[in-house]
Each structure stands twice: as structure tokens, then as C-alpha cells.
SEGU-21198 format. One record per residue (C-alpha): residue number from 1; x, y, z; residue in one letter. Coordinates in steps of 0.02 Angstrom, whole numbers, plus 50000, padded with zeros to 5 digits. Layout:
N
  nr  east north    up rest
 NUM     X     Y     Z    A
...
This chain:
114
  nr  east north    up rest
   1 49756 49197 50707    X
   2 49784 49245 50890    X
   3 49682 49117 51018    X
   4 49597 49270 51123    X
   5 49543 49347 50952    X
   6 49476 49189 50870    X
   7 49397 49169 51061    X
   8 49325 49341 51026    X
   9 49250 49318 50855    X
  10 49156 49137 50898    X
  11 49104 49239 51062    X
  12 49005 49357 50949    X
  13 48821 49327 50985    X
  14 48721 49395 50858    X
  15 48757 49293 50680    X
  16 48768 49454 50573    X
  17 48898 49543 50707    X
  18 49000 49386 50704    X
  19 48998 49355 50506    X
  20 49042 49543 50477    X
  21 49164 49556 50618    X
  22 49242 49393 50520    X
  23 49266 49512 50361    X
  24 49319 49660 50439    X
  25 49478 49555 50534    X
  26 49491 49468 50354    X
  27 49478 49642 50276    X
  28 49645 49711 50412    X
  29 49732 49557 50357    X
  30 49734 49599 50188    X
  31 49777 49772 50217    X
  32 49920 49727 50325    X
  33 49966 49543 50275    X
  34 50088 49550 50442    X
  35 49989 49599 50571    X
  36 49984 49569 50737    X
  37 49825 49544 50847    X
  38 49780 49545 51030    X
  39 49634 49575 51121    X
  40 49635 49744 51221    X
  41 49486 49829 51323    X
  42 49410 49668 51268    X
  43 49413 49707 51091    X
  44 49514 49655 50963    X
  45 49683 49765 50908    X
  46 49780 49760 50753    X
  47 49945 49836 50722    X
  48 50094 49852 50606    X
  49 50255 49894 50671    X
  50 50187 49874 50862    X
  51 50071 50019 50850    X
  52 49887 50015 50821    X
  53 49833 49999 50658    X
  54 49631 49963 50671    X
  55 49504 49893 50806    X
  56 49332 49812 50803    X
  57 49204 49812 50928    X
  58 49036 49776 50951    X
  59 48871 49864 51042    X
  60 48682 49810 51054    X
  61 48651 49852 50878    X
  62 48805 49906 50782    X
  63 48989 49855 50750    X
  64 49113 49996 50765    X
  65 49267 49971 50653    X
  66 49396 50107 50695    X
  67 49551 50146 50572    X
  68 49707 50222 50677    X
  69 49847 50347 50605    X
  70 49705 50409 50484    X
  71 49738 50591 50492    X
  72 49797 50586 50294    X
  73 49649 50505 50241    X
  74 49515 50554 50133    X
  75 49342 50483 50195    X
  76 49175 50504 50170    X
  77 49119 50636 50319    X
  78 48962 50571 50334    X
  79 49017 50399 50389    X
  80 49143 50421 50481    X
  81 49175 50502 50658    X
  82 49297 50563 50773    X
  83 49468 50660 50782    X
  84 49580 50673 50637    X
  85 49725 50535 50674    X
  86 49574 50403 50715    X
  87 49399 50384 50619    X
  88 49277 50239 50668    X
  89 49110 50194 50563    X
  90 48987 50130 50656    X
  91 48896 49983 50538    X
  92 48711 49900 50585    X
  93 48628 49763 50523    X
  94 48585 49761 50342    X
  95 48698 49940 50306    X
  96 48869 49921 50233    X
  97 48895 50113 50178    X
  98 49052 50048 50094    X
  99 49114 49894 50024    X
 100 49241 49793 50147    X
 101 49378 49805 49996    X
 102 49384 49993 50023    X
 103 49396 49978 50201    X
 104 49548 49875 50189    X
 105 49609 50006 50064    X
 106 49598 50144 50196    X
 107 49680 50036 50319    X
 108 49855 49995 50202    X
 109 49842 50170 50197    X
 110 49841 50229 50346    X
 111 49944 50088 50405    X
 112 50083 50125 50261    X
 113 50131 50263 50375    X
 114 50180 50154 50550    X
């Protein structure tokens, strides 16, 4: 695991923001078992191939996971927003719309294409 990411996961402040941005980094892994990882815009990036791949990041109440090169997906519309090559779901305490195995899914996916 990259230092400033690790850095960025213990800095996570409220206990269920840290434990689910935990999964959602495990979650990229599995989707894209060579990844690489930086912090950017002080949130942490994941790519394949040098090009971005997925990105957590956390608000007052919510953690926004964002899946890149997702243009070819199909998603749910009503939990997912923005333009068609990036989608981010927005997840608050006690929600998980969708299970953290078909997140990673949509990430190999859209990943399979960098």
C-alpha cells in the first residue's frame, strides 16, 4: 500500500468513513490486482496502466467513491451521478445501495478498457 494513502485512510476521522473507505480501496484492489495509488487533491487515486481508474473521498456526512472510464457501463441511474466516462455514488452512514463486490465488478470493468 502506498505510505500517503495508508496516511490517508488512518487520517479518516469518523470510524464508519474510515472502515468503509478500507473496503472500497480493498474493493479497487481486487478489481485491479496491479494498481497503483497516490494521493491527489488530497484524495486517494487508483489507476491501471497510469490512468485513473477510481477515487475515494470523503465530506461531512458521506463518502464519494467515483469509477473513471465508465462510459460503457451499465449502472443503476438512481445511484449514480455525473457525465458518462465518470460516475461517483455518494454513500452515508448506514446506506450501502450496493454490495462492495459489485462495485469492484464495475471497476474491472471499466478499468478492462485502460
Amino acid at each position: 500500500m502506498n505510505e500517503d494513502v495508508k496516511l490517508f485512510l488512518e487520517s479518516v476521522q469518523v470510524p464508519w468513513q474510515a472502515e468503509l473507505c478500507v473496503s472500497l480501496r480493498d474493493a479497487v484492489q481486487q478489481a485491479i490486482p496491479d494498481m497503483q495509488e497516490r494521493i491527489q487533491y488530497k484524495k486517494p487515486h487508483f489507476l491501471k496502466n497510469g490512468k485513473y481508474a477510481a477515487v475515494i473521498s470523503t465530506s461531512k456526512d458521506a463518502v464519494s467513491f467515483t469509477i473513471f472510464n465508465a462510459a460503457e457501463l451499465t449502472l443503476p441511474g438512481n445511484l449514480f451521478d455525473g457525465p458518462p466516462e465518470r460516475k461517483t455514488i455518494k454513500l452515508r452512514s448506514g446506506e450501502l445501495p450496493v454490495e462492495l463486490e459489485q462495485l469492484s465488478t464495475w471497476v474491472k470493468e471499466a478499468a478492462s478498457g485502460l
